[in-house]
KOLVODO-445280 format. One record per residue (C-alpha): x, y, z. Coordinates in steps of 0.5 Angstrom, whole numbers, padded with zeros to 4 digits, always signed. Layout:
N
XYZ;...
//
This chain:
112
-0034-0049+0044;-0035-0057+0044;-0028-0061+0043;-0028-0067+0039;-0035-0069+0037;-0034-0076+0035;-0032-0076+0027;-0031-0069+0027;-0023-0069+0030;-0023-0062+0031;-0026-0055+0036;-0033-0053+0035;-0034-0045+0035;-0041-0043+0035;-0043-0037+0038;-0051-0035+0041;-0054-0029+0041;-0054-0025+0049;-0060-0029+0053;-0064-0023+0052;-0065-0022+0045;-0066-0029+0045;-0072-0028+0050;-0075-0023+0046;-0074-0027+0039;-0077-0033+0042;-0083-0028+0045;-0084-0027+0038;-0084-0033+0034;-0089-0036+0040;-0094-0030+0039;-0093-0032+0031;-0093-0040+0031;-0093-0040+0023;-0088-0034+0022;-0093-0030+0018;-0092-0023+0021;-0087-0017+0021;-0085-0018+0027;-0083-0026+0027;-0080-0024+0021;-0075-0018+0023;-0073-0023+0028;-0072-0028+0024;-0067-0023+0020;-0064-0020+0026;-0062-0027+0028;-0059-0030+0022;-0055-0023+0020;-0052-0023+0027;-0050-0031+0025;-0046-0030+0019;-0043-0023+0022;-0040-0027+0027;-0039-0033+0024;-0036-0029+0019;-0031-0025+0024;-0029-0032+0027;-0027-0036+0022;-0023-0029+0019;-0019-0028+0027;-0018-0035+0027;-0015-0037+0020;-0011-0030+0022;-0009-0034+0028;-0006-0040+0023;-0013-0044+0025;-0016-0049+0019;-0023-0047+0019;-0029-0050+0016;-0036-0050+0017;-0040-0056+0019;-0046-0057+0015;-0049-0056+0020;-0057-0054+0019;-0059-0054+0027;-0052-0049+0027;-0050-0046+0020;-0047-0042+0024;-0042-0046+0027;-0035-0048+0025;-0030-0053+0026;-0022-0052+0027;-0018-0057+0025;-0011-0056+0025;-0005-0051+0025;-0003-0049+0020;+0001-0043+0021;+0005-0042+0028;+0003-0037+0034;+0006-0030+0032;+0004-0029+0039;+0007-0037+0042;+0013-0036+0040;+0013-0029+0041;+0012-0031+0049;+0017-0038+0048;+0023-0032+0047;+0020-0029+0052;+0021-0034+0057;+0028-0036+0054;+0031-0028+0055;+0028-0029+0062;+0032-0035+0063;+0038-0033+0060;+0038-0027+0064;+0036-0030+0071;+0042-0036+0069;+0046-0030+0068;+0045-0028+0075;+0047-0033+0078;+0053-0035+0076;
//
């Protein structure tokens, strides 16, 4: 995540392939400098299927979470998306804030 990029007012989510598979994609493409063959291909399918997978699955719990989310336009990340604003609040929030209020009640209670 990248907070308030100038411009943007908002959090970037992005998300990057484990180091490993990128290693072996770079490997590939290296190999494959014009991306002709199979192999480099694959690659580049795998990665761009896992982007809109993940990009597609954090921007659905995000948005369940009460988040405005966009993606960015971003060609060097199309992947990455952009929270804005709240615009439902936590269920988990409040469920934590009655929580600490019943606490406090409670612990208030005795006291006395």
């Amino acid at each position: 995540m990248t907070v308030d990029v100038p411009d943007l007012h908002g959090v970037l989510v992005d998300w990057r392939e484990h180091a490993v598979l990128l290693d072996a994609g770079q490997q590939a493409w290296a190999e494959d400098p014009h991306r002709e063959g199979e192999e480099a291909a694959a690659f580049a399918r795998l990665m761009s299927t896992i982007g809109e997978a993940m990009s597609a699955a954090m921007r659905t719990i995000l948005m369940a979470a009460g988040m405005e989310v966009s993606g960015t336009g971003n060609d060097y990340a199309p992947h990455e998306l952009v929270v804005t604003r709240r615009v439902a609040p936590s269920v988990w929030r409040a469920r934590r804030d009655a929580q600490f209020v019943r606490r406090t009640d409670s612990m208030s209670s005795l006291r006395l």
